[in-house]
N, C-alpha and C positions, 0 to 999 in steps of 0.2 A: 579562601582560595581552595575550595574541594573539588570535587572531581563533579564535571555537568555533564550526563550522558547525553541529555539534549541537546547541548552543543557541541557535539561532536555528531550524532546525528544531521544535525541541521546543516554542517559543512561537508557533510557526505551526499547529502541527496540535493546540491546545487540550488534548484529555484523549486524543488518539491514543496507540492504543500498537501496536506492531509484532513478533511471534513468530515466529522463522524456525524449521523446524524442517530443518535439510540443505540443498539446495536445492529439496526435493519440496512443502514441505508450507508454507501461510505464514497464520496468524492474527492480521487488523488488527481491531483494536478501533477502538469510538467512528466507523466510517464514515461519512460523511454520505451518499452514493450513488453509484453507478456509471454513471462517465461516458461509459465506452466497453468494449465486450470484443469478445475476438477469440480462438482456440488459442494466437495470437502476443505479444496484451497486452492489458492488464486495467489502467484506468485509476480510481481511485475516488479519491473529491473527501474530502480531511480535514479539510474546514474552510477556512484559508487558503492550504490547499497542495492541489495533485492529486498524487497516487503515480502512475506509469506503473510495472509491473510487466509487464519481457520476457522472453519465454522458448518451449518449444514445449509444446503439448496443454496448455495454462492451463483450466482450470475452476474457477468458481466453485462450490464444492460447497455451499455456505451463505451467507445472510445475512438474518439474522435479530436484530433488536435493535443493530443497531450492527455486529454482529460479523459480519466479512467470513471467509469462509475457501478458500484458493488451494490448489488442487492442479496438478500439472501439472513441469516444469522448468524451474524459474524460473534466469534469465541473469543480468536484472541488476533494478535497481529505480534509479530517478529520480526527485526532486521538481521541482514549478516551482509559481509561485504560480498562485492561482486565478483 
């Protein structure tokens, strides 16, 4: 019985779901909207949680219905609540 940060994540960001594809390519589902962008980071709000996603030449290539989609080379990614 220790502590799961990814379960505590997971009941924060509703029906979020997160697809890394290397570190090129990155598809979030379930988005609520985007709170900040830059080449540098790309913030979108998941509900109870905002993602901060860093890295360089970041582009939002999509988002359409929920689904966000990141191109670019992504460094790192961060939660914090909303």
């Amino acid at each position: 019985m220790g502590f799961n940060p990814l379960k505590n994540i997971s009941e924060d960001t509703e029906n979020a779901g997160i697809e890394l594809f290397g570190n090129k390519r990155m598809i979030v589902l379930d988005c609520k909207y985007v709170v900040d962008f830059s080449e540098e980071s790309v913030v979108l709000n998941l509900g109870n949680l905002n993602m901060k996603v860093r890295g360089d030449n970041l582009l939002i290539s999509s988002f359409c219905f929920g689904q966000t989609d990141i191109t670019g080379e992504i460094v790192s990614i961060e939660f914090e609540r909303a």
